[in-house]
N, C-alpha and C positions, 0 to 999 in steps of 0.2 A: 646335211651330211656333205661334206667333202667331195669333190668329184671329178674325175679325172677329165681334161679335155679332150672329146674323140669324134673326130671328123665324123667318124661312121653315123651318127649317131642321127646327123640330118639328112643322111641317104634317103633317097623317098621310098624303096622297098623296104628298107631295113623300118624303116616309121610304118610302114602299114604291115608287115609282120608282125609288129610289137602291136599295132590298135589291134590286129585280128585278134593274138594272143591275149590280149586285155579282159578280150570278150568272153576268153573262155574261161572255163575250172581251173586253168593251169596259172598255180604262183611263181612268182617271180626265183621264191628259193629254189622253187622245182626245176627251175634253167638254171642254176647256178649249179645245181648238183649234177643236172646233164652235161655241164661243162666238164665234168671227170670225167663220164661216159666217152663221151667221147673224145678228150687225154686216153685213153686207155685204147683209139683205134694206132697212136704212134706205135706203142708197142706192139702191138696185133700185127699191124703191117709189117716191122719193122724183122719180126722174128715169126710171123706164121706164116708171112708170104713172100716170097722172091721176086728178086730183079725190082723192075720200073713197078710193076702193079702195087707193090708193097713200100714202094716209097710215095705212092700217088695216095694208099690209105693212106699213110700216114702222114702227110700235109694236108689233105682233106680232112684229118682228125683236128688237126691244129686249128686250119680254118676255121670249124665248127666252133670249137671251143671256143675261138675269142664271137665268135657271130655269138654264142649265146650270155660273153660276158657282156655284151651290148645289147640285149635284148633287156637281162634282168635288169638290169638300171632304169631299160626307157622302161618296162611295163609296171615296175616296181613306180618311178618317178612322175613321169607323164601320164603312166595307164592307171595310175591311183591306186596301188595295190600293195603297197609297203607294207610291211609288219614292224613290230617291235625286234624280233630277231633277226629283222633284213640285215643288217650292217655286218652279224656274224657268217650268214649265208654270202654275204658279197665278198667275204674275204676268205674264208678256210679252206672252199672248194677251188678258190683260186692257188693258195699255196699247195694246193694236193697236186692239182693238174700242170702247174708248175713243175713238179718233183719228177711229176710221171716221165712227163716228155723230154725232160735234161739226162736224167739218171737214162732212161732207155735210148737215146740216141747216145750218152756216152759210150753204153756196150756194144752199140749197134757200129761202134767203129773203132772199138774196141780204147777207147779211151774212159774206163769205168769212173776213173779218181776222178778226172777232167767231170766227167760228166753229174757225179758228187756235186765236187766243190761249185760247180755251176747253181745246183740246185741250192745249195747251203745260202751264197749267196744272193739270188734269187729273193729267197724268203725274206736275208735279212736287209734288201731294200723295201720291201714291205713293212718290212718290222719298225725301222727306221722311220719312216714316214707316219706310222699308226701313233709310233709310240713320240712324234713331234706334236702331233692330235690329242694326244693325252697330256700335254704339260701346257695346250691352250693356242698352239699355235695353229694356222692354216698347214693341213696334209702338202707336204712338196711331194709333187710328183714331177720334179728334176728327173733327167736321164743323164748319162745318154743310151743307158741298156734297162729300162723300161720293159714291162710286160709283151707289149706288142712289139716293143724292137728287137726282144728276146725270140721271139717267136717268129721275126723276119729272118733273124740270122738262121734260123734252125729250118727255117723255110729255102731257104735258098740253098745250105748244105745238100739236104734230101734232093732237090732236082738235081744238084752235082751226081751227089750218087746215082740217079735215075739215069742220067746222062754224060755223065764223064769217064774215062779211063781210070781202074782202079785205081794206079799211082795218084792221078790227078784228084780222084777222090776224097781218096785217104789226107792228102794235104789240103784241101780245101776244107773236111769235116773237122780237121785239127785246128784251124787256121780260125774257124766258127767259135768252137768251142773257147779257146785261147781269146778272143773277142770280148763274147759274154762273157768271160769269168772277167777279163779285166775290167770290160767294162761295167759292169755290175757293183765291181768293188769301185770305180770310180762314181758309179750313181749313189752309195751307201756314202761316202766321202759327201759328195753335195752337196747331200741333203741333211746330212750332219753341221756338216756346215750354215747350212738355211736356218735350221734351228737354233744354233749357236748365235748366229746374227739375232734373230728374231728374239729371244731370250735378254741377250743383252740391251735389246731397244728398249725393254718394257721398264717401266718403274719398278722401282722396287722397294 
């Protein structure tokens, strides 16, 4: 399977998390589904708690979420525990926790469409890429607004809000937003692109 390149992946705690995790009951889909769980602390924080506390859940949520999309790969790959159903676990609970966190930080700054079309787009550089896999080609995972870059942007927002003057704020979480969306549509462009090339290289 295809696989994205992620530094994190050779971190030596992140590698002996994943061996402990190997050792146990717990599958690899079963982090991939906790990766929405905890998508779901953005929101929490975002609207159940105020001020700095509530934007600390909710980059801590973000955190987690990708910590456990790099778990399920290394225990799934390296800790020998793949299934036949891993490939749809490695990706659907991605595109949920995706939604979660765009769609709720758009409302959380009151930029709801923004926050939409982030998600829409989002997906369809996933889509993109899957469905370059499906016609034979190697998965591009071209950016330059990627999953984890997606999730830096929307990281760095949140401590504006934790820390900055509301005016200051407001135009820094717009400024995020307006990023990701373009840039997303420019990673869908890409990798379209990628495929195109690649397509036409082949005999035919």
């Amino acid at each position: 399977m295809d696989r994205r390149l992620v530094t994190s992946r050779s971190n030596p705690w992140i590698q002996l998390a994943a061996a402990k995790l190997a050792r146990t009951s717990i599958t690899p889909n079963q982090i991939s589904v906790a990766s929405v769980l905890f998508a779901l602390l953005v929101p929490a924080g975002l609207f159940g708690i105020d001020g700095v506390a509530g934007a600390a859940v909710a980059i801590g949520g973000i955190q987690l979420r990708l910590l456990a999309n790099v778990l399920d790969g290394l225990v799934a790959v390296e800790g020998g525990k793949g299934s036949r159903v891993g490939a749809l676990y490695n990706e659907f609970p991605d595109r949920i926790a995706d939604s979660i966190v765009l769609v709720a930080f758009g409302y959380a700054v009151s930029q709801p469409a923004l926050g939409w079309l982030a998600a829409l787009l989002a997906a369809l550089t996933a889509y993109v890429r899957i469905f370059g896999g499906s016609l034979g080609q190697a998965q591009s995972f071209l950016g330059p607004m990627a999953k984890q870059h997606r999730m830096a942007v929307v990281t760095v927002a949140l401590i504006g809000m934790a820390g900055l003057p509301t005016a200051w704020s407001a135009r820094l979480s717009l400024a995020c937003l307006l990023l990701i969306v373009g840039g997303a549509a420019l990673t869908c462009i890409r990798r379209t692109r990628a495929i195109c090339s690649g397509l036409q290289g082949q005999p035919q």
